[in-house]
N, CA, C and O atoms as a MOPAC input file, in Angstrom:
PM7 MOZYME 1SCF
protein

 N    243.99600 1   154.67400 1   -61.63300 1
 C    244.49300 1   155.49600 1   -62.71200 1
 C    244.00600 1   154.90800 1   -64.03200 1
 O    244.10100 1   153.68100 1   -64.03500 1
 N    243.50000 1   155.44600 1   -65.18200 1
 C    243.18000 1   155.09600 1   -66.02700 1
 C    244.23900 1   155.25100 1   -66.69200 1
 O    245.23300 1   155.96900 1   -66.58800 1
 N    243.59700 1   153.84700 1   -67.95800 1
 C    244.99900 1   153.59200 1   -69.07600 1
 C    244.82800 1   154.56800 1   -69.72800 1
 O    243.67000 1   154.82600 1   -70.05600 1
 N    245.77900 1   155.34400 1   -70.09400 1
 C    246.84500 1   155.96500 1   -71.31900 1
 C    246.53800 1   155.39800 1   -72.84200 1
 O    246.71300 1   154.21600 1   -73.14000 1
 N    246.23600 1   156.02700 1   -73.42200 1
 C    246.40200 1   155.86300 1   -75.29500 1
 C    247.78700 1   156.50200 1   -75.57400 1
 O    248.13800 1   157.59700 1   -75.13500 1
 N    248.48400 1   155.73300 1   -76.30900 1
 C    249.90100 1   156.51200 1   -76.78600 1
 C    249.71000 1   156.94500 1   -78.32200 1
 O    250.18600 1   156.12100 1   -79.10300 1
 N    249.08800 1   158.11500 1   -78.93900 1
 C    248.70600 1   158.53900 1   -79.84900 1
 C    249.90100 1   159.19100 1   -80.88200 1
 O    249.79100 1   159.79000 1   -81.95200 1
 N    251.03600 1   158.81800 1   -80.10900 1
 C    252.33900 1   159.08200 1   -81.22600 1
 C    251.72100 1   158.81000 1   -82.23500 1
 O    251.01200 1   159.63900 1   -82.80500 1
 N    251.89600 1   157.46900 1   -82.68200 1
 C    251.71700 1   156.91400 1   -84.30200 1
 C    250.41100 1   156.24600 1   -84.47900 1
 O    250.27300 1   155.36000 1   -85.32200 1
 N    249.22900 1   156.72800 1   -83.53800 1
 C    248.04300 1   156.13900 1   -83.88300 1
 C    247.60200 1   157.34600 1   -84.60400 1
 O    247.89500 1   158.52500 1   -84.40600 1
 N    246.50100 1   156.56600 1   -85.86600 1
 C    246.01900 1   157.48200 1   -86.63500 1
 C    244.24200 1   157.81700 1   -86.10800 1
 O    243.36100 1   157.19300 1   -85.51600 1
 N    244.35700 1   158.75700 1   -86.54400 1
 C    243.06900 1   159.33400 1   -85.86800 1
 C    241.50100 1   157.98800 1   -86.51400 1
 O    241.50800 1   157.25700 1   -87.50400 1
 N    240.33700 1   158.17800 1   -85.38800 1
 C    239.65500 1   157.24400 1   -85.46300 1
 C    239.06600 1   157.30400 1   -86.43300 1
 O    238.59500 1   158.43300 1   -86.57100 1
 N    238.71400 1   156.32600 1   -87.61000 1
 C    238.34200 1   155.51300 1   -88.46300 1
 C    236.86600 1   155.98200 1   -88.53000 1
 O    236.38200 1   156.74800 1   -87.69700 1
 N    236.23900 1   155.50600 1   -89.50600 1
 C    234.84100 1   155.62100 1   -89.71700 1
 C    234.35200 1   154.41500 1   -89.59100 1
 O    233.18100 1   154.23800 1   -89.25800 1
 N    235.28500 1   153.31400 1   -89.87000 1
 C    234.96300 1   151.62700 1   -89.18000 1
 C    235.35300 1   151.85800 1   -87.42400 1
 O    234.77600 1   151.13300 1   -86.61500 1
 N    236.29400 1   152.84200 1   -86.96600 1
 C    236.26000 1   152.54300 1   -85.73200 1
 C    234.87500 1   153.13100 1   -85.16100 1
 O    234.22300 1   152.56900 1   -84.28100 1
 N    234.52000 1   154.32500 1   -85.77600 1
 C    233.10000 1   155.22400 1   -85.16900 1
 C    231.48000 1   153.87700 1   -85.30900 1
 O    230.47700 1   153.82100 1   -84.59800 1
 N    231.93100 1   152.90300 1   -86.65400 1
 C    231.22600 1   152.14700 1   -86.58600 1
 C    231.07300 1   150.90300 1   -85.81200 1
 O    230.00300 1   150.30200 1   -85.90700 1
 N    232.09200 1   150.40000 1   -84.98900 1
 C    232.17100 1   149.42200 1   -84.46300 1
 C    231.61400 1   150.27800 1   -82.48800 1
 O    230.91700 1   149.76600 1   -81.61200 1
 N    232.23300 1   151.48400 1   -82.50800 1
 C    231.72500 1   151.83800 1   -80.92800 1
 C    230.36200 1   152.36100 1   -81.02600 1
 O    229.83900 1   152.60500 1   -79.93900 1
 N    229.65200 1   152.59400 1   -82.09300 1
 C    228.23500 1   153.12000 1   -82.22900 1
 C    227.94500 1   151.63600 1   -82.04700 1
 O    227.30200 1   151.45900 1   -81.01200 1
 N    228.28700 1   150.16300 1   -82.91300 1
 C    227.45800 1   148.77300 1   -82.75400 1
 C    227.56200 1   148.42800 1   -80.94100 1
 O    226.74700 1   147.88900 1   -80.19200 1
 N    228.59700 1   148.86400 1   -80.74200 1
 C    228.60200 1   148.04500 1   -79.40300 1
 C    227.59900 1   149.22400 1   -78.39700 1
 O    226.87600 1   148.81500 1   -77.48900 1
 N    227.70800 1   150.51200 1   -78.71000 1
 C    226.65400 1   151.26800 1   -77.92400 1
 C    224.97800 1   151.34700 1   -78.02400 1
 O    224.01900 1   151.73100 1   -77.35500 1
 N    225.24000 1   150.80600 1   -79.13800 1
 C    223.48600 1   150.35500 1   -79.79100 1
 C    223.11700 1   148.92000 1   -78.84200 1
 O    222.01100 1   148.72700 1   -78.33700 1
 N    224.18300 1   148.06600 1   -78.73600 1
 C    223.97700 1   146.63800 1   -78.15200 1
 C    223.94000 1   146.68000 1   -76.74300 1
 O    223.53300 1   145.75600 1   -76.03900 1
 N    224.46100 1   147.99400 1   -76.25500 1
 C    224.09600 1   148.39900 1   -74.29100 1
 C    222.69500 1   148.41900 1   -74.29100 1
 O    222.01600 1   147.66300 1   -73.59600 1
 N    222.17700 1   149.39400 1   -75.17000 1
 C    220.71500 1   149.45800 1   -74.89400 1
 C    219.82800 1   148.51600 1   -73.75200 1
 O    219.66900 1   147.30000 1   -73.85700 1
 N    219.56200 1   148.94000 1   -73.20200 1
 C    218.28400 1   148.25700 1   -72.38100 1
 C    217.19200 1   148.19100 1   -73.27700 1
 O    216.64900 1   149.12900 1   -73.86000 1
 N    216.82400 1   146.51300 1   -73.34800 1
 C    215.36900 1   146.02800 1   -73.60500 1
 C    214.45600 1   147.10100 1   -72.97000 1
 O    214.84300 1   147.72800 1   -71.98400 1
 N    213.14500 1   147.33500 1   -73.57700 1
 C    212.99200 1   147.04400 1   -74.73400 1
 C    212.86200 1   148.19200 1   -76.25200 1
 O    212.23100 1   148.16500 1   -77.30900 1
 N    213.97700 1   149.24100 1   -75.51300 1
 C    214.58500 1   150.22500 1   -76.60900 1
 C    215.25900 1   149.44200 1   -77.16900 1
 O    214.69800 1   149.32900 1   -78.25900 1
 N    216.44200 1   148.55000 1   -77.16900 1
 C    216.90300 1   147.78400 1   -77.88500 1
 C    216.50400 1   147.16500 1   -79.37800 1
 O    217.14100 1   146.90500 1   -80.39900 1
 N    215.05000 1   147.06300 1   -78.94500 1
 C    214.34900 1   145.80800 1   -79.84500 1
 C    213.93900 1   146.79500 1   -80.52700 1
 O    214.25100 1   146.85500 1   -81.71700 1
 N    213.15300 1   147.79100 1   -79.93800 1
 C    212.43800 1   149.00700 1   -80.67600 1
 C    213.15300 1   149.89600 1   -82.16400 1
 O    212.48400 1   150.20800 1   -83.14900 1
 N    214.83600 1   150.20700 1   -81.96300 1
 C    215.50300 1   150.28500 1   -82.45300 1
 C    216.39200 1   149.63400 1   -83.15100 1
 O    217.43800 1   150.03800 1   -83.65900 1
 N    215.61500 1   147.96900 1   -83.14000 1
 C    216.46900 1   147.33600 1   -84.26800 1
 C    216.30200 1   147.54400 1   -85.62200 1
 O    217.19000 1   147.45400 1   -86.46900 1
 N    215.01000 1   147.85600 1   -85.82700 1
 C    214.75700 1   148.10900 1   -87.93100 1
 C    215.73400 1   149.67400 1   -88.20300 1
 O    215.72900 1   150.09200 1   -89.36100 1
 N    216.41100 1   150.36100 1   -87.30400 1
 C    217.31900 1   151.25100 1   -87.92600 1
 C    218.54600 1   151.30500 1   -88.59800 1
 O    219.37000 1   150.62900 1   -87.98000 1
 N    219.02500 1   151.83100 1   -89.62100 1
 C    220.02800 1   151.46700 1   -89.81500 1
 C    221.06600 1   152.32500 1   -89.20600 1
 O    220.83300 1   153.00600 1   -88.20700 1
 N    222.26100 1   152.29400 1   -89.82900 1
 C    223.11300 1   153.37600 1   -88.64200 1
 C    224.47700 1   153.54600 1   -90.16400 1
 O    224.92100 1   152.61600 1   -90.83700 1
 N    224.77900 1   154.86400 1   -90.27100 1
 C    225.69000 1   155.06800 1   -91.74400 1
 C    226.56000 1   156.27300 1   -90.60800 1
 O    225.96100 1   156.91900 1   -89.74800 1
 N    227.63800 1   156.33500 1   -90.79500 1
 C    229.05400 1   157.16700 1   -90.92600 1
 C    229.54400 1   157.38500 1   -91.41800 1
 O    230.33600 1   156.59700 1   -91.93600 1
 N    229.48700 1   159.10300 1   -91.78300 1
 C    229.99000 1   159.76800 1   -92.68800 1
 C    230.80500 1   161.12100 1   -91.92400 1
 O    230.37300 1   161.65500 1   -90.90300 1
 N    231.91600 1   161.49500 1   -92.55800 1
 C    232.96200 1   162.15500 1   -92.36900 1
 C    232.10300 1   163.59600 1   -91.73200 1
 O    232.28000 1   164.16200 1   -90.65400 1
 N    230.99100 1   163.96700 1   -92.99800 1
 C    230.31300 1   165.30200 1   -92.38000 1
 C    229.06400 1   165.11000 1   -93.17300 1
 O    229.00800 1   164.35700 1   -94.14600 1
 N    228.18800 1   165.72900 1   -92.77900 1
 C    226.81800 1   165.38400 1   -93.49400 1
 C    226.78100 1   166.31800 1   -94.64700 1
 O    227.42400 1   167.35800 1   -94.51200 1
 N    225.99900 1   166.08400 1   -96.00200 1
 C    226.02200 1   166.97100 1   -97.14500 1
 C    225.43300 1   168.02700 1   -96.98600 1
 O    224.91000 1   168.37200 1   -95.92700 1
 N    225.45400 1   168.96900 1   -98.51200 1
 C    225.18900 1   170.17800 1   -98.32700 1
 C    223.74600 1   170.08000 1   -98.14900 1
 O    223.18300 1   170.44800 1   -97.11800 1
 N    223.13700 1   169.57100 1   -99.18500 1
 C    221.65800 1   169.88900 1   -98.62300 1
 C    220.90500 1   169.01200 1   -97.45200 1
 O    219.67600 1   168.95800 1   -97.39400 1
 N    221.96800 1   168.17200 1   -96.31000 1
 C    221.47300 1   167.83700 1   -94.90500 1
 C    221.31400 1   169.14500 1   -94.72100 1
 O    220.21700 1   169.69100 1   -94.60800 1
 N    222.60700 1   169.81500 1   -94.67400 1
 C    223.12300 1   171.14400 1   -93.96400 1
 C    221.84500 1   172.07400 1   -94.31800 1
 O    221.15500 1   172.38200 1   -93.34600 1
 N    221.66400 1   172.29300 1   -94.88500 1
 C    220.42300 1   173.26100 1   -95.42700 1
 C    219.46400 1   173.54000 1   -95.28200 1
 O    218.88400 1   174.61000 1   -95.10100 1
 N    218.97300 1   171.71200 1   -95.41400 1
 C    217.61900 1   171.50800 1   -94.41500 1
 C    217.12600 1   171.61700 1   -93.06800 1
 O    215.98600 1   171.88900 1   -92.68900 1
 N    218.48300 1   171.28600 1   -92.20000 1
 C    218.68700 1   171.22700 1   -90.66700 1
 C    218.55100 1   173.55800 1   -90.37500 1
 O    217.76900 1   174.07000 1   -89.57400 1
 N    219.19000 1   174.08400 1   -90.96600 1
 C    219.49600 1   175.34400 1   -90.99900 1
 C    220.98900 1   175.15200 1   -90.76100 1
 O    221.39600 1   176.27800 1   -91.04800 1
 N    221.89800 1   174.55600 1   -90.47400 1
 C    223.06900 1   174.56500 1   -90.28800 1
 C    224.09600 1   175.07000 1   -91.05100 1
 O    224.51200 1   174.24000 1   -91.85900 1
 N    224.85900 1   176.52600 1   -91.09500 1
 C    225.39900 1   176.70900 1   -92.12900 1
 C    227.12200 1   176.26400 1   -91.47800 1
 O    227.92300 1   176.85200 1   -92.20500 1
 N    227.74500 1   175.58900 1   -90.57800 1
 C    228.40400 1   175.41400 1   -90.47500 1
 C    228.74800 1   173.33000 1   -90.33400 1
 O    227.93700 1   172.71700 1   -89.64000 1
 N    229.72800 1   172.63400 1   -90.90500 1
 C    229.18100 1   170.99500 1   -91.43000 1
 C    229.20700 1   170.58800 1   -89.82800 1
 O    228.46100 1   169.75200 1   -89.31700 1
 N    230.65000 1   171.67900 1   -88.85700 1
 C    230.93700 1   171.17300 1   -87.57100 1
 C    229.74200 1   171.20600 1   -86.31300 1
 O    229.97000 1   170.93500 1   -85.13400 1
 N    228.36600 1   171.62500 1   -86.91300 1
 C    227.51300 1   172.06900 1   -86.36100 1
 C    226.37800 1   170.63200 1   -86.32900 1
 O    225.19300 1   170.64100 1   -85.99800 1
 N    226.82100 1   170.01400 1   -86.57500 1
 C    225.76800 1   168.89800 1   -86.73700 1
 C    226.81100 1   167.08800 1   -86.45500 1
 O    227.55400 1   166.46000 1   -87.21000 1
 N    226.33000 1   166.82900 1   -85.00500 1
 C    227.07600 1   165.70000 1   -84.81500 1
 C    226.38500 1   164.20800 1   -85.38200 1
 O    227.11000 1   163.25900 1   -85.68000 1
 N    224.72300 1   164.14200 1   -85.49500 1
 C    223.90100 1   163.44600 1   -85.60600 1
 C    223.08100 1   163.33300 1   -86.62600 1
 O    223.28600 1   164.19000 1   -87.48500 1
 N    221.96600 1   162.37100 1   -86.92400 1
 C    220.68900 1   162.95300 1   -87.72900 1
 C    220.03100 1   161.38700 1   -87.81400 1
 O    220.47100 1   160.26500 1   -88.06800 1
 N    218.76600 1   161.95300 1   -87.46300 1
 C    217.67200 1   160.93100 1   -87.77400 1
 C    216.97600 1   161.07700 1   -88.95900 1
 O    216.37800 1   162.14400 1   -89.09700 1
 N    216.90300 1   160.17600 1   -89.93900 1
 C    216.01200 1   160.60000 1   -91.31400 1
 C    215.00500 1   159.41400 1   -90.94200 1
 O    215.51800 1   158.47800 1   -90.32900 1
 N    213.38700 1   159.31400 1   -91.28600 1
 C    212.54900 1   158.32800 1   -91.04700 1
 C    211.49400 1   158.86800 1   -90.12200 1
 O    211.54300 1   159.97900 1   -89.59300 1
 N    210.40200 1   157.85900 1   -89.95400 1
 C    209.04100 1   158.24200 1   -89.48200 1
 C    209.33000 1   157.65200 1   -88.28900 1
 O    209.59900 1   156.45600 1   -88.17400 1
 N    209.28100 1   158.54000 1   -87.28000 1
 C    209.44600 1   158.39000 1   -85.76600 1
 C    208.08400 1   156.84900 1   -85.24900 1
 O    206.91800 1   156.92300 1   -85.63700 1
 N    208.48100 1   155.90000 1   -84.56600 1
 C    207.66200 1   155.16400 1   -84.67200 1
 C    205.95800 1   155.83900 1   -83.66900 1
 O    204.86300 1   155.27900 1   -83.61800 1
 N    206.20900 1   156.61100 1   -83.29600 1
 C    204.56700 1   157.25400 1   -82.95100 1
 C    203.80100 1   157.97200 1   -84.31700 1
 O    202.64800 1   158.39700 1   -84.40300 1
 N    204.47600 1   157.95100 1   -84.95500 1
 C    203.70400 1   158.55100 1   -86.40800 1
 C    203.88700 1   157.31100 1   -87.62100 1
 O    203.76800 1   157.43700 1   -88.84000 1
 N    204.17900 1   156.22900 1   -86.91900 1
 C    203.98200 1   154.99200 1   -88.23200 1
 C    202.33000 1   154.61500 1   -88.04700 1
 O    201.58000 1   154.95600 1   -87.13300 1
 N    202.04100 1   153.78400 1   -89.25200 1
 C    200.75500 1   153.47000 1   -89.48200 1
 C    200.79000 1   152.20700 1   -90.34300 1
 O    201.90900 1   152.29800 1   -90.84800 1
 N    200.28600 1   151.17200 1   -90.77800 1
 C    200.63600 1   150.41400 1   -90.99400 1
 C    199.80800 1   150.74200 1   -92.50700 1
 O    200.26100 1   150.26600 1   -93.54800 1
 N    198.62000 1   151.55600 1   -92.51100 1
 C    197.93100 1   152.19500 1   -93.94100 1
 C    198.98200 1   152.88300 1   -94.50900 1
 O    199.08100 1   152.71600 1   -95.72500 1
 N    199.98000 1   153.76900 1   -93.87800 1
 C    201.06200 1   154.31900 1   -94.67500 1
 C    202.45200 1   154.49000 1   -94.69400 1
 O    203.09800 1   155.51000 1   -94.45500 1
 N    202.92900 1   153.10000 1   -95.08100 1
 C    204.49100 1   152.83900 1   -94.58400 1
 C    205.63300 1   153.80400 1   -95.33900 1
 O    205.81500 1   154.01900 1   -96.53800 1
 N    206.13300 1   154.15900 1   -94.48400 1
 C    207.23700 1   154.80500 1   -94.47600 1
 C    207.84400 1   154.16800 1   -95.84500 1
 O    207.91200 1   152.94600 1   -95.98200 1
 N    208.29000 1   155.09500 1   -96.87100 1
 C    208.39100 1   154.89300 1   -98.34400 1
 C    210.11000 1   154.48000 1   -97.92900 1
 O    210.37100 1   153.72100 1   -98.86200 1
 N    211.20800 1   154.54500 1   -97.19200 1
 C    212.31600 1   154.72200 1   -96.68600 1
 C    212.66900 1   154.00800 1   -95.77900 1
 O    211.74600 1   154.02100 1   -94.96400 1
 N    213.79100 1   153.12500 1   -95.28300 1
 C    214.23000 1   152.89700 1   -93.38700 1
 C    214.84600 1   154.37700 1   -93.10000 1
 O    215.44000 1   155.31000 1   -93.64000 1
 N    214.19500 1   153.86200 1   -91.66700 1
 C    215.17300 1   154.90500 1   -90.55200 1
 C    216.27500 1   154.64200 1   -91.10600 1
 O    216.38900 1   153.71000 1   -91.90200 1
 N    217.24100 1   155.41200 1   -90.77100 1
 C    218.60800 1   155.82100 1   -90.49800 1
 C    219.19400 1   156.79500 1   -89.61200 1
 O    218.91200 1   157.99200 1   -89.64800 1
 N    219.92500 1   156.32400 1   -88.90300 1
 C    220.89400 1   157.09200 1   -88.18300 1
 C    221.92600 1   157.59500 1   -88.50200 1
 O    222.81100 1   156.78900 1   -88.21600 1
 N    222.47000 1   158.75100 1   -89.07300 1
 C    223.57200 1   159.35500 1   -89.09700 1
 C    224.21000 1   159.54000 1   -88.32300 1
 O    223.62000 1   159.87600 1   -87.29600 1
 N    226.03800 1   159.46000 1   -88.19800 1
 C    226.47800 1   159.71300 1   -87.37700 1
 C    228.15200 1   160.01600 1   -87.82500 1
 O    229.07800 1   159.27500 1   -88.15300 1
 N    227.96700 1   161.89200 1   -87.60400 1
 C    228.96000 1   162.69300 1   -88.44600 1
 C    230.56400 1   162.97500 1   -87.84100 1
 O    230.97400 1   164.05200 1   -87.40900 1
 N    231.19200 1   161.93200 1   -87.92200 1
 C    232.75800 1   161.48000 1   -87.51900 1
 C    233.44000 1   162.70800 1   -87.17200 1
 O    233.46100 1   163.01800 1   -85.98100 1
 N    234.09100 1   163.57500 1   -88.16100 1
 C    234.76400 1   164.92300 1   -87.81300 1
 C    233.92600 1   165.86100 1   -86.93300 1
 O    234.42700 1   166.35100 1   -85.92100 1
 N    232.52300 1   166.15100 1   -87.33300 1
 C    231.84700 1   167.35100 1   -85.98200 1
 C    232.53200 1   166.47100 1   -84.36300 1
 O    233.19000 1   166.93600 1   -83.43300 1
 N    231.91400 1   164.82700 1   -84.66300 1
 C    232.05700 1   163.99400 1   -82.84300 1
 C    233.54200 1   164.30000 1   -82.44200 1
 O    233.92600 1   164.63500 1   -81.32200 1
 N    234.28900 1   164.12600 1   -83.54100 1
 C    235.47300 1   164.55000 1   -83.01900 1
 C    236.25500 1   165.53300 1   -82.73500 1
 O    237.25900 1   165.29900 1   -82.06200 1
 N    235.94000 1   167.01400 1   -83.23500 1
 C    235.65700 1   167.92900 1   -83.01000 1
 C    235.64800 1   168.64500 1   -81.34200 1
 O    236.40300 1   169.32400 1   -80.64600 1
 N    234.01200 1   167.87900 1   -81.22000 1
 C    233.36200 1   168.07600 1   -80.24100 1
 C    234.24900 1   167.32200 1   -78.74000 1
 O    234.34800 1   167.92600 1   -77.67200 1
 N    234.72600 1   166.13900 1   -78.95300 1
 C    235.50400 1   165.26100 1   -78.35900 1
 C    236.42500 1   166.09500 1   -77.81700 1
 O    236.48700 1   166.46100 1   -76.64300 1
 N    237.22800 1   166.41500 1   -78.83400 1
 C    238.49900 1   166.70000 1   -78.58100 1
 C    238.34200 1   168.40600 1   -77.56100 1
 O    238.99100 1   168.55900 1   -76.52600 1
 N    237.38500 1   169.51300 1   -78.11600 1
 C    236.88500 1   170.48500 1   -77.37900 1
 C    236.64300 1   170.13700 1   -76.01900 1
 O    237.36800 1   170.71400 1   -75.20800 1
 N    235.68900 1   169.22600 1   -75.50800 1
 C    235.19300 1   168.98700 1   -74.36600 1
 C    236.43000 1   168.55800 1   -73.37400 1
 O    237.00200 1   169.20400 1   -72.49600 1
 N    236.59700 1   167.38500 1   -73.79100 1
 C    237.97800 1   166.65900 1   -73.12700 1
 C    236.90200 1   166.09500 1   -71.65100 1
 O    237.32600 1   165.94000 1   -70.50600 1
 N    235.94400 1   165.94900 1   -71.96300 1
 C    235.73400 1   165.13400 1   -69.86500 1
 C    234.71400 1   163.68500 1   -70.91700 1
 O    233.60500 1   163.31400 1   -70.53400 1
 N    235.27200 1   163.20400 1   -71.95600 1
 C    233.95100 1   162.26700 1   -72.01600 1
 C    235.11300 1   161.45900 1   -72.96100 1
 O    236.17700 1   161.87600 1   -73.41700 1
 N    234.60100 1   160.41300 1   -73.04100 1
 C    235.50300 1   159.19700 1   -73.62900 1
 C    234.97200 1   159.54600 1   -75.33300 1
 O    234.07200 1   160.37400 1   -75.47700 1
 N    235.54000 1   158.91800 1   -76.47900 1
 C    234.73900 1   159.24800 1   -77.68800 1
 C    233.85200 1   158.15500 1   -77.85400 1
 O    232.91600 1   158.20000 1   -78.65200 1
 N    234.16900 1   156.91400 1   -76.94400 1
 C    232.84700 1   156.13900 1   -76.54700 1
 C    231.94600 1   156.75200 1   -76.16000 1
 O    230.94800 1   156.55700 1   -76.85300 1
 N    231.77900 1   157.51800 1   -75.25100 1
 C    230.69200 1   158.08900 1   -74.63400 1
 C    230.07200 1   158.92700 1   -75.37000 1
 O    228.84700 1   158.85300 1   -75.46000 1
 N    230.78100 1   159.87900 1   -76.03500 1
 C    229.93000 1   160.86700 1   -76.72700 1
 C    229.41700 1   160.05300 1   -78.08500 1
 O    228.26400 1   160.35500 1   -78.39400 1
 N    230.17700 1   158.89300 1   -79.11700 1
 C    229.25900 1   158.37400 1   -79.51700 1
 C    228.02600 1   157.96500 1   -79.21600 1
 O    226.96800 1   158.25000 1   -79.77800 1
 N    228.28600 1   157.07200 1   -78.01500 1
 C    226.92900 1   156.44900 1   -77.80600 1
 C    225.69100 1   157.73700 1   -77.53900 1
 O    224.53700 1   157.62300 1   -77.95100 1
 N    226.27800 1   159.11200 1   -76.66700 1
 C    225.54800 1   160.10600 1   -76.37700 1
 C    224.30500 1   160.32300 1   -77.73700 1
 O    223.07500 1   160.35200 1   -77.78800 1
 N    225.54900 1   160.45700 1   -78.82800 1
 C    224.91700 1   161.56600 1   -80.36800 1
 C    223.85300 1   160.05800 1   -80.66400 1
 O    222.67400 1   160.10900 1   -81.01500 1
 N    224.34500 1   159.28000 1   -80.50900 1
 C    223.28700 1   157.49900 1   -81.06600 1
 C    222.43400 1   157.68100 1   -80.10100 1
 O    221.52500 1   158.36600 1   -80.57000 1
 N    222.24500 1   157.45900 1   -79.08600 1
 C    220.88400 1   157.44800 1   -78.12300 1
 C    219.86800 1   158.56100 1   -78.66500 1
 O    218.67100 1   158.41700 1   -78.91300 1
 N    220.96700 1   160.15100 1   -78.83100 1
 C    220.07000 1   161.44900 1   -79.43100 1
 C    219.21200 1   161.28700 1   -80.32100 1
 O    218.07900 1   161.75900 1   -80.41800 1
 N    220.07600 1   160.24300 1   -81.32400 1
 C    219.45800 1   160.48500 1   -82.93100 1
 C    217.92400 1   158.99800 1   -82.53800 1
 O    216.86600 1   159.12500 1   -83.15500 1
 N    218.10400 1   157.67600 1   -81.43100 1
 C    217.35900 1   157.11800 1   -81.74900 1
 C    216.50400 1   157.39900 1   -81.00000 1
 O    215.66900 1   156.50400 1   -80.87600 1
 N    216.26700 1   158.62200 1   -80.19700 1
 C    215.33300 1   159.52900 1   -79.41800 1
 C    214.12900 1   159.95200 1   -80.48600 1
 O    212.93500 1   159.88500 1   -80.19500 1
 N    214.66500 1   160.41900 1   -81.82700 1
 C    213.88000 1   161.14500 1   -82.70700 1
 C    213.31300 1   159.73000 1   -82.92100 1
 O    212.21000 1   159.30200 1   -82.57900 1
 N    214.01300 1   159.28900 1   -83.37100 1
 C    212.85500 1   157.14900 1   -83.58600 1
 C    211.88800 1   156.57600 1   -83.16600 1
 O    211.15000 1   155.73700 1   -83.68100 1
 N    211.91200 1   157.40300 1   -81.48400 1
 C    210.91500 1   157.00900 1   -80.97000 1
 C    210.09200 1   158.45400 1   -80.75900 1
 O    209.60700 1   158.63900 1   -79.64300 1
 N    209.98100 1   159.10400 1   -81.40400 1
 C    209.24800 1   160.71300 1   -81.44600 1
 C    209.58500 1   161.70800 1   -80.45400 1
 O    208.80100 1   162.64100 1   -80.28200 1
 N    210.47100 1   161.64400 1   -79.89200 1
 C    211.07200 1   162.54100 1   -78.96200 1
 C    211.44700 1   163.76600 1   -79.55700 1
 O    211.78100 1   163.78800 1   -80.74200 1
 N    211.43000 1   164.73600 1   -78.89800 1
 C    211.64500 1   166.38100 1   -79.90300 1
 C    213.50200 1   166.33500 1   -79.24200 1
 O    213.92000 1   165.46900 1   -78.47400 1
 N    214.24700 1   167.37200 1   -79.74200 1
 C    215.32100 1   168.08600 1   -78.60000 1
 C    215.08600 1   168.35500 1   -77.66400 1
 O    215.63500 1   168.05100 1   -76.60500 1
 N    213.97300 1   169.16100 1   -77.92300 1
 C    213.51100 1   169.78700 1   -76.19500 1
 C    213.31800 1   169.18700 1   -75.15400 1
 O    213.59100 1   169.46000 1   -73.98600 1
 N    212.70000 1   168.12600 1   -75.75000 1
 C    211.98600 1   166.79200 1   -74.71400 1
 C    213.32700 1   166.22500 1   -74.14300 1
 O    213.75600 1   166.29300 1   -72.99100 1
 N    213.73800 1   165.79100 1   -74.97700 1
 C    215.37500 1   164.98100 1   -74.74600 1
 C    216.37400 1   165.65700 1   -73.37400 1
 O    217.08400 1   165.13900 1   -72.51200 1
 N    216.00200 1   167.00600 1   -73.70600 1
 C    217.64100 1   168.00600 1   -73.61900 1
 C    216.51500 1   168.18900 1   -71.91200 1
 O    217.13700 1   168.22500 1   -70.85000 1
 N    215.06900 1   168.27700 1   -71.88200 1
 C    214.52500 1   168.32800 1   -70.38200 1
 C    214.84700 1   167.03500 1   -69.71200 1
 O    215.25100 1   166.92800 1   -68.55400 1
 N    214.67600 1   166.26700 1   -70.37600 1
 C    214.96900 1   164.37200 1   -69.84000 1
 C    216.22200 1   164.70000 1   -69.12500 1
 O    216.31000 1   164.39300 1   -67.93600 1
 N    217.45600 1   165.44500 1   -69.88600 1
 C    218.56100 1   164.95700 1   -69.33500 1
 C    218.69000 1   165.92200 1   -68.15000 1
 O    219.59800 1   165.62100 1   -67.37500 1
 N    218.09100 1   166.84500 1   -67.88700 1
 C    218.32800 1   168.10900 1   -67.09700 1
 C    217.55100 1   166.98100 1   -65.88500 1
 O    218.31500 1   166.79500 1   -64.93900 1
 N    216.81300 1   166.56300 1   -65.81200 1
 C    215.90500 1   165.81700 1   -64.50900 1
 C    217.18300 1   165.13500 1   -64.03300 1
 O    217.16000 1   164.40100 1   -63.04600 1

């Protein structure tokens, strides 16, 4: 039987808590994605801004759990460095949202899920590519 959370008087998860289960899901990684994905950074924010939203096409904020900004490392060059670091976004209210909708996945899990997604684009992976990976 799995343990029970008693969510009477717990307050809903933190943006330090979303940051501490994204560090420890970044640190599962298997070598040598691990290493590959260390120059990224990783930021948590409540919902991504208006003009993320805009750019992505997203006109709804609950519509966007993730985001990679940065030069996927198959398109780095060492003649033209990336003016920016990667970053990983990773948008607290959509995950939880989404969490709470689903109900079969821990909010560990679906963190680490939306973090693996976003450091997919890092290593030049499309959606499509990703979303066939997981179907195999």
């Amino acid at each position: 039987m799995s343990k029970s959370v008693d969510w009477t008087n717990a307050p809903a998860p933190s943006l330090d808590d979303f940051a501490a289960l994204a560090q420890a899901a970044l640190k599962a990684l298997p070598e040598p994605f691990r290493g590959l994905a260390g120059d990224v950074r990783m930021q948590i924010e409540d919902f991504a801004d208006d003009d993320i939203l805009e750019q992505v096409g997203a006109a709804d904020p609950f519509e966007l759990t993730g985001l990679y900004q940065g030069a996927p490392l198959n398109e780095r060059s060492v003649l033209d460095p990336s003016p920016f670091a990667s970053q990983v976004f990773l948008y607290r209210r959509p995950i939880l949202d989404e969490w709470a909708e689903r109900g079969d996945v821990t909010l560990g899990e679906l963190i680490a899920h939306v973090l693996v997604h976003e450091i997919g684009h890092h290593f030049g992976l499309s959606d499509e590519g990703m979303h066939a990976a997981e179907e195999d």
